[in-house]
N, C-alpha and C positions, 0 to 999 in steps of 0.2 A: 718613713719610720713608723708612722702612726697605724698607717694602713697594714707594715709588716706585723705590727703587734695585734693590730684586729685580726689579720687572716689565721695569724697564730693560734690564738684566744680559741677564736671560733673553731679551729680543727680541734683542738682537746676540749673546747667546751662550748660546743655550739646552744645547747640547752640556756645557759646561765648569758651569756653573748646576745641569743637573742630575745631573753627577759629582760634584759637591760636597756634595749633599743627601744623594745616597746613601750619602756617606762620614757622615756627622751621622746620618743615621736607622741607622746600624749602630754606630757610636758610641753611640747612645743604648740601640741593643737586646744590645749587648755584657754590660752588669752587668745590666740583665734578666732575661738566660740564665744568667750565673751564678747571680744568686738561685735562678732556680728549680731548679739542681741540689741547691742547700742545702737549698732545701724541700722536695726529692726532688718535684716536680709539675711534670707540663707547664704551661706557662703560652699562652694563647691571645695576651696583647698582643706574645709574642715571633714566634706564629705570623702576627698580622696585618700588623706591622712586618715582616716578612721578605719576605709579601707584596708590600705596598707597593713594597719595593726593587726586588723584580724586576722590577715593574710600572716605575719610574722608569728603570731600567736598560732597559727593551726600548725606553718614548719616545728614551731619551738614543741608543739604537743606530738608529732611526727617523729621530730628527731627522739622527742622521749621515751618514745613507743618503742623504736626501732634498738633503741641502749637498752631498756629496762627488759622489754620482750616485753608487758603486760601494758593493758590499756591505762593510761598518764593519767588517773584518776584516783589513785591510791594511800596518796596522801596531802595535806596541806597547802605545800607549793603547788604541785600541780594541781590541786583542784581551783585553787584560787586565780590561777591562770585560763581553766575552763571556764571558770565563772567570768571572769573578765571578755574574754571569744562569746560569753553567751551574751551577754549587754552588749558588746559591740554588735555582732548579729541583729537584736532584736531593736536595739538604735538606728540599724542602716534599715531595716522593714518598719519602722515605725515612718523615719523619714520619706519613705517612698510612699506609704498615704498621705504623710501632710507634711510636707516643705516648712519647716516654723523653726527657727534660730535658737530657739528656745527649747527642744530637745536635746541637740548636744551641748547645749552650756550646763543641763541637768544631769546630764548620763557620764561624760568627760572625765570629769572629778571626784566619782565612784569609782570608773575605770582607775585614773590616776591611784587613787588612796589604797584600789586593793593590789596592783601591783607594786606600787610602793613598798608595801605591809609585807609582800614576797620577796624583793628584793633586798631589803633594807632591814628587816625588825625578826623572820625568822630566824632560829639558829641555822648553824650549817648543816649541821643533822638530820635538819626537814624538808633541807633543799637536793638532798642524794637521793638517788632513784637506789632501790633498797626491792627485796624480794617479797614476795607476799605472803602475809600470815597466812596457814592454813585457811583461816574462814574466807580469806578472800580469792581461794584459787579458786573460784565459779565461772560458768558461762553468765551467773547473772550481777557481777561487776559491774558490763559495761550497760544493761539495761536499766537497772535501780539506782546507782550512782548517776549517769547520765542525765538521765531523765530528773532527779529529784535535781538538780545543779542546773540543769536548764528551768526546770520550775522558779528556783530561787531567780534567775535572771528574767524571767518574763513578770515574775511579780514584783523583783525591784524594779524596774521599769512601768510600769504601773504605779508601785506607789510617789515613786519622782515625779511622774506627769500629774497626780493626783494632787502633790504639795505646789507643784505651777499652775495648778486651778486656783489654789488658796488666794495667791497675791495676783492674779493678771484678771484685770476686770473686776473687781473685789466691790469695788461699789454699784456695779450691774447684778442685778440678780440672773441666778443661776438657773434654766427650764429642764429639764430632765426630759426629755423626748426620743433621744435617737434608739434604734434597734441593735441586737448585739451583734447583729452580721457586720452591720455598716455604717458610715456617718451620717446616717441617713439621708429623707429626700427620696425621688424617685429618677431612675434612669430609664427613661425612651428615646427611642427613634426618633427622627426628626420626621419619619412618614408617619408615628404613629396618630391614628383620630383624636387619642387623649390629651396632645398637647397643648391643646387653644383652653384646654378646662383644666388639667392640675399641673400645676409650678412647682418644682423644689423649693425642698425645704432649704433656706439659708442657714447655718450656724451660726455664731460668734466664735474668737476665736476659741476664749474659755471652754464653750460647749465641744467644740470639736477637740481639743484637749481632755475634757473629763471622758469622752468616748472612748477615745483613743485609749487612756487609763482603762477603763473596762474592759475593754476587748485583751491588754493583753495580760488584767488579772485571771480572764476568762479563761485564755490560753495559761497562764498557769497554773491555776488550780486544778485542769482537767489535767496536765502534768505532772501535780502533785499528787495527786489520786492516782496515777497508773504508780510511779514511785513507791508511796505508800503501800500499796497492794503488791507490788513486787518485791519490796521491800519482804513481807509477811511471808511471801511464799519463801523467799530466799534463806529468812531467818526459819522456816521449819526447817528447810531442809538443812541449815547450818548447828540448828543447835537444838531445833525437835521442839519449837514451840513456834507459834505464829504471832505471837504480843508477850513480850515482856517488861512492859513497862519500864524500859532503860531511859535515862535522861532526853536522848536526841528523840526516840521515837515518840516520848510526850508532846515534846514542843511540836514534833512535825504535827499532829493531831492536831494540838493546840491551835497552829498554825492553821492547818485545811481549816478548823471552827472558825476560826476569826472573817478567815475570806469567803467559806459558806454565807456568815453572817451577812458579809456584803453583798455578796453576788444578790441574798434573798431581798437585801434591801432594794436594789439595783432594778432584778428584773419587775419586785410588786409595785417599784415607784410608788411604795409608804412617801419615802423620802424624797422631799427635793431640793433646790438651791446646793451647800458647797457641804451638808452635813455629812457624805457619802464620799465624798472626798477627803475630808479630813480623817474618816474611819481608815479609809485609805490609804492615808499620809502614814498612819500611827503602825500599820503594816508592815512599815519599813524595819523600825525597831524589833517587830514580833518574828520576821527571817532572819535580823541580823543575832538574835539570840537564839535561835535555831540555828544558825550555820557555827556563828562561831561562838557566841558565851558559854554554852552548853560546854563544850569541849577545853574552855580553860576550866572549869572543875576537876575536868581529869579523872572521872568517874564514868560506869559504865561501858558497855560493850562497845560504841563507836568510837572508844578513846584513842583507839592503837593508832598510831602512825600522825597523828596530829600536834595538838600541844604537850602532850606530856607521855605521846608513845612510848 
């Protein structure tokens, strides 16, 4: 009976059936990930569960593609579901440079809280796939949306690993050394002549944690800049200006200044110990008023289709 009501569900409303699931399979892998910071060990059923999610989140963005006709980014729900597939994404490539228990206990219960917030706290209104305003019948939808949505997921992800510098190792001081390609250290051959004379570098694990933050604010800001810049072109060609100073496009500036600020700190290494980290931490608040405070005002040109469409 249970399974006739899901097959049900899912043919009239596959969409809504499998945002639902993914809120349940992150629910489930939430104390998972906590355990296994307790057990200080990665755990693999947190890795395959997380998998899985992303994988259900790309059908659920598929199927809304294929109902709607237009790319599943056009309003509220669906963007907060892209954003979710983007931190699960950039969760599973963080994991694969460094195995630490402590990424998905960090990333988990963002994922959770914004799906929740889609499932549970939208109207019904926001969750219907719906036609699109003039301004948004563009080829550049899915480049400027995409891309800025993935930015916010590579720099929430950064700032999470940034607030897990704060407290892991907190009474060891913090050395500021690695490069922005890698965790650093040196990789050679084991024929190479140099190896009797230079050793890697060791991290801790903090250190390898505040990199890792780096690397993937690095990757979002340079996402946030092609965004922004596409963003400009899109809006000349939509409304015959390239700045308008609308609410969202402040913050996103706002935004690029803030993490400029860091990056500059970052690469001059002015700054060492956990002060870069914290500026980091505080990042967090600075996208999530960019994504969503901005838009319960309910003012200016990005407002359509969101909170008070």
């Amino acid at each position: 009976m249970i399974l006739d009501n899901f097959f049900k569900n899912f043919i009239y409303e596959p969409v809504s059936v499998l945002g639902l699931l993914v809120f349940y399979f992150l629910l489930i892998n939430l104390p998972i990930s906590l355990g296994a910071v307790f057990k200080k060990k990665s755990s693999a059923a947190v890795r395959l569960i997380t998998i899985l999610v992303n994988l259900l989140i790309t059908l659920q963005l598929l199927f809304r593609w294929s109902i709607s006709g237009h790319f599943p980014i056009s309003n509220l729900y669906e963007s907060l579901y892209f954003l979710t597939w983007g931190i699960t994404l950039g969760q599973l490539l963080v994991e694969r440079e460094y195995q630490a228990p402590i990424i998905p206990s960090i990333a988990i219960p963002i994922e959770l809280l914004t799906v929740a917030f889609a499932c549970f706290v939208l109207p019904e209104d926001l969750k219907i796939s719906s036609n699109l305003v003039p301004a948004l019948r563009s080829s550049w939808l899915v480049m400027h949306v995409s891309v800025v949505m993935l930015s916010y997921a590579a720099l929430i992800i950064g700032s999470l690993l940034s607030m897990s510098v704060l407290f892991i190792n907190k009474n060891k001081p913090l050395q500021i050394r690695s490069s922005s390609t890698g965790i650093g250290g040196f990789k050679l051959l084991n024929s190479h002549p140099l190896n009797d004379l230079v050793e890697p570098i060791e991290f801790s694990h903090s250190e390898t944690l505040d990199t890792l933050s780096y690397r993937s604010i690095l990757v979002g800001f340079v996402l946030l800049t092609l965004g922004l810049i596409s963003g400009a072109v899109w809006a000349n060609e939509a409304w015959g200006t390239w700045w308008s100073w609308d609410p969202k496009e402040t913050w996103a500036f706002i935004s690029w200044l803030f993490y400029a600020a860091y990056l500059h700190m970052r690469i001059s290494k002015g700054w060492q110990g956990r002060k870069p980290a914290l500026l980091a931490s505080t990042g967090f608040l600075v996208v999530l008023v960019c994504y969503l405070g901005v838009n319960f005002l309910g003012i200016g040109l990005h407002s359509y289709g969101w909170i008070f469409g």
